[in-house]
N, C-alpha and C positions, 0 to 999 in steps of 0.2 A: 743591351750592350752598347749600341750607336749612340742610345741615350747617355748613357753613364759617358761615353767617350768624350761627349763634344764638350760635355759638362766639365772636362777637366782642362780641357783643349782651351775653350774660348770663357772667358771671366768677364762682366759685367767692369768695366771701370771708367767707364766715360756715364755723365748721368746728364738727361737733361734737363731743364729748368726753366721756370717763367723767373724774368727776375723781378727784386721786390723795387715798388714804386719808391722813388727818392724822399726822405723826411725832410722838412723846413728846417734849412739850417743845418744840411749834413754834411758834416767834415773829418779830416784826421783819418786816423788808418788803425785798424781792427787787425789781431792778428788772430786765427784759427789753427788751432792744438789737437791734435789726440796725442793722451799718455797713455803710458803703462811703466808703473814702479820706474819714477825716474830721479826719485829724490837726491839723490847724488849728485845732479850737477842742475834740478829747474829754478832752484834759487839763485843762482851766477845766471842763467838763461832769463829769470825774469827781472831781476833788478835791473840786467842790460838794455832789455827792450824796454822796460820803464821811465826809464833814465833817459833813452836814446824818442823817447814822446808816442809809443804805441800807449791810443787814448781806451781799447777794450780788451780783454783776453776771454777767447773764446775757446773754454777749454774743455775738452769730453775725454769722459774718464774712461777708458779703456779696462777695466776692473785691475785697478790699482789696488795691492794691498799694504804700502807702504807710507812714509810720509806725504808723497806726494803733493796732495790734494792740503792740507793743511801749511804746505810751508808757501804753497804759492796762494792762500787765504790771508796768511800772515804779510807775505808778502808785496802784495798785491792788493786788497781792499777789497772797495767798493769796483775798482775795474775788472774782477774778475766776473765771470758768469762758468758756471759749473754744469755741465749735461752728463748724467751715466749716459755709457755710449759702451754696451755690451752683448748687445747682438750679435749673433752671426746671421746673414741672410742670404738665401738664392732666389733663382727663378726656380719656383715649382718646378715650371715642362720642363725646362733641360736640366735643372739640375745644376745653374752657373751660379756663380757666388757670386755676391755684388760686394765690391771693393769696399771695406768698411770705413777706409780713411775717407775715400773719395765721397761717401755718403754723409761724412760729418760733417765734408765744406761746405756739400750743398746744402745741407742744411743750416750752417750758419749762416749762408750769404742769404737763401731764401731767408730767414727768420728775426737778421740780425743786421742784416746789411745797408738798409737804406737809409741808416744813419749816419754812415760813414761815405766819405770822398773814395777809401782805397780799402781792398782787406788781403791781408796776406796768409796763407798758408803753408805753413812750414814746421818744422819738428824742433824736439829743444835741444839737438846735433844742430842746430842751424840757427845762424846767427845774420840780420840785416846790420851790416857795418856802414853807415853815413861815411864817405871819400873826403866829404869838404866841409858840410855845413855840421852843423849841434847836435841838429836832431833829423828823425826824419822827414818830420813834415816839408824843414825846410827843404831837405835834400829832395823832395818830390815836388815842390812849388814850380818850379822851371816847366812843368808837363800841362800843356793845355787840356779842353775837359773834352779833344777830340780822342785824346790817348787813351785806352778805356783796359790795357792788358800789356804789362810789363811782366817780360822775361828775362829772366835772373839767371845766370849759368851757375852752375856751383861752380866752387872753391875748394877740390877736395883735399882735404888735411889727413894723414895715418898718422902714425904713433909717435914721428917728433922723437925716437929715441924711450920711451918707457913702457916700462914693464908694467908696471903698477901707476896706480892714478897718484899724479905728483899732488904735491900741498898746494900749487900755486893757482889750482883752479884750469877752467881750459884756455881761457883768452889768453894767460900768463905763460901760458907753459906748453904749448903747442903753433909749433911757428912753423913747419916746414909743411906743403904742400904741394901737390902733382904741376909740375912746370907750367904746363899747358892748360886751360882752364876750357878749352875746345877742342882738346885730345879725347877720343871714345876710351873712355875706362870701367864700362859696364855692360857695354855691350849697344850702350847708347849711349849720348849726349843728354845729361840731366837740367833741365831747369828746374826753379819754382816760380811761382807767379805772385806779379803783385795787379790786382786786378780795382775797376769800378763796380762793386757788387747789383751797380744798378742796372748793368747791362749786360750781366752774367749770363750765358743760354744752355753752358755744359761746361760739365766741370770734370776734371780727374785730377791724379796726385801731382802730374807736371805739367798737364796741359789744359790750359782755362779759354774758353772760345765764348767771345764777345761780340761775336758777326763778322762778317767777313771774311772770316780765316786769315787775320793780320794778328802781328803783334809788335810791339814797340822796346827797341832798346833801353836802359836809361836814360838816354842824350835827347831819348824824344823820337828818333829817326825808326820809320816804320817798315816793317816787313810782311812779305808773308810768313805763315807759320810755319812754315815747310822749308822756307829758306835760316832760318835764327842759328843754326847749325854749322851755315856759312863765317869764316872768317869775318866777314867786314861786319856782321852784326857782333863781335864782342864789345864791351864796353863795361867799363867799372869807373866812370864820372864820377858818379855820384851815389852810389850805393855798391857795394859790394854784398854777396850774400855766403858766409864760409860756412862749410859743413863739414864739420869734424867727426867724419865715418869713424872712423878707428881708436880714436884716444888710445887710453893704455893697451898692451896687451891683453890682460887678464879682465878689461871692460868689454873691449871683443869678445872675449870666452863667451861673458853674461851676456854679454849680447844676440852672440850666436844661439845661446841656450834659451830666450825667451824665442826667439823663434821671427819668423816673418808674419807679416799683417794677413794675409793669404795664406791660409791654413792648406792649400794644394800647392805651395811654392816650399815647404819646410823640409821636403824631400833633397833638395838642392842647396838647400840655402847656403850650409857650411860652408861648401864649395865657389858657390857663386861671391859670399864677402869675400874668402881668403884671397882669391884670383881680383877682386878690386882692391883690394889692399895691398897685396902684392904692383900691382898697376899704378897705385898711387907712388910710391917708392922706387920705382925705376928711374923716377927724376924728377927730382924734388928742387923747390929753394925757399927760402925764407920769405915770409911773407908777416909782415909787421903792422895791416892794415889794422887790424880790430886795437892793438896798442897806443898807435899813432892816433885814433879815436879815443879812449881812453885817455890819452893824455890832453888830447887838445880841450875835451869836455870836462876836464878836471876832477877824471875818477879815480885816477893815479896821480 
């Protein structure tokens, strides 16, 4: 029974790692995916970050039964790389689950990473918006090669008003966002990271540790990890990163109904989005970044 307890209690989500030695010549920024049936909006998610100069797509398929997997091969080319990524796994002795998203970064940065200058991790609810420059490379040129682990606050976006998933796509058609982008609306403050996969040592879904237990703004200016939570680390210079939890109403439903990534968290889950969505919507305003991107890159 103590067994079976801790086992639900405590979950595997930090993993750690040698990281991979640097390739001759490695640059640009990888980005790292798990799906499951997202065909509905990864084509708008992938053309943007193609567009926007993400030079690999590290994509593990979470047993996708849908188009998925096909429209971002159509999509995408030669930069995609494809992993099934179907497992569930624990620790035997206790019986803890080990995070399976968290296990696919480390494995793309161990496997994948030393080619690239940056890799980022993120879902295709989540979009890297460039502030200033074209693309991202440029928007990340400013960071010298001591920055080794940028933290990204989300940008939470609900429903914008619809029921139903509009025609116009999400970037077109979802503009309203939680006021505050350093408000707790989960119960935590969420980043995601954009990291140097060469000096990666531990990874999980929001937090990437690079040595030292620092992490670095967009602007460049450094923190501890512990502090990024603070006021004076926000910044959106140069990259914004927006996560569109909730789109439509009825995309929620499906959403809630596929379930959470932790198969011991689905017990809650319903409850745990409605009350973030609900949180997001308490105070909202417009938010035009991903547009004002689109138009300056000449995708609009």
């Amino acid at each position: 029974m103590l067994r079976s307890t801790i086992g639900r209690l405590w979950k595997i989500g930090r993993i750690g790692m040698v990281p991979p030695a640097p390739e001759p010549g490695r640059a640009g920024l990888a980005v790292a995916l798990v799906v499951r049936n997202e065909a509905a909006h990864v084509r708008e998610w992938a053309e943007f970050h193609a567009a926007a100069g993400v030079r690999a797509f590290l994509v593990y398929d979470d047993r996708c039964t849908d188009a998925t997997i096909p429209v971002l091969r159509e999509t995408l080319g030669d930069r995609l790389v494809v992993t099934p990524w179907r497992q569930r796994l624990s620790d035997a002795g206790l019986e803890r689950e080990i995070h399976n998203q968290a296990l696919a970064y480390a494995h793309a940065a161990s496997n994948f990473g030393g080619a690239f200058r940056w890799m980022a991790f993120i879902d295709v609810d989540e979009f890297l918006v460039p502030r200033q420059a074209l693309d991202l490379d440029a928007a990340l040129a400013h960071l010298g090669e001591e920055v080794a682990n940028v933290s990204l606050p989300w940008h939470m976006f609900g429903h914008s008003g619809h029921a139903t998933p509009p025609e116009g796509g999400v970037l077109r058609s979802y503009l309203r966002r939680a006021a505050d982008p350093m408000t707790d609306l989960r119960g935590v403050r969420a980043f995601k990271c954009l990291v140097d996969p060469c000096r990666l040592v531990g990874v999980g879904v929001h937090t990437m540790e690079t040595g030292g237990g620092l992490t670095w703004n967009d602007r460049g200016e450094r923190f501890r990890q512990r502090d990024r939570e603070a006021r004076g680390f926000y910044s959106t210079d140069h990259v914004q990163l927006n996560h569109y939890y909730a789109r439509s109403k009825s995309e929620l439903e499906a959403k809630i109904g596929r379930g959470p990534n932790l198969a011991s968290k689905a017990p809650e889950y319903r409850r745990k989005v409605l009350r973030t969505v609900a949180n997001i919507e308490k105070d909202e305003v417009e938010d035009r970044a991903a547009l004002d991107y689109l138009a300056r890159s000449g995708q609009i």
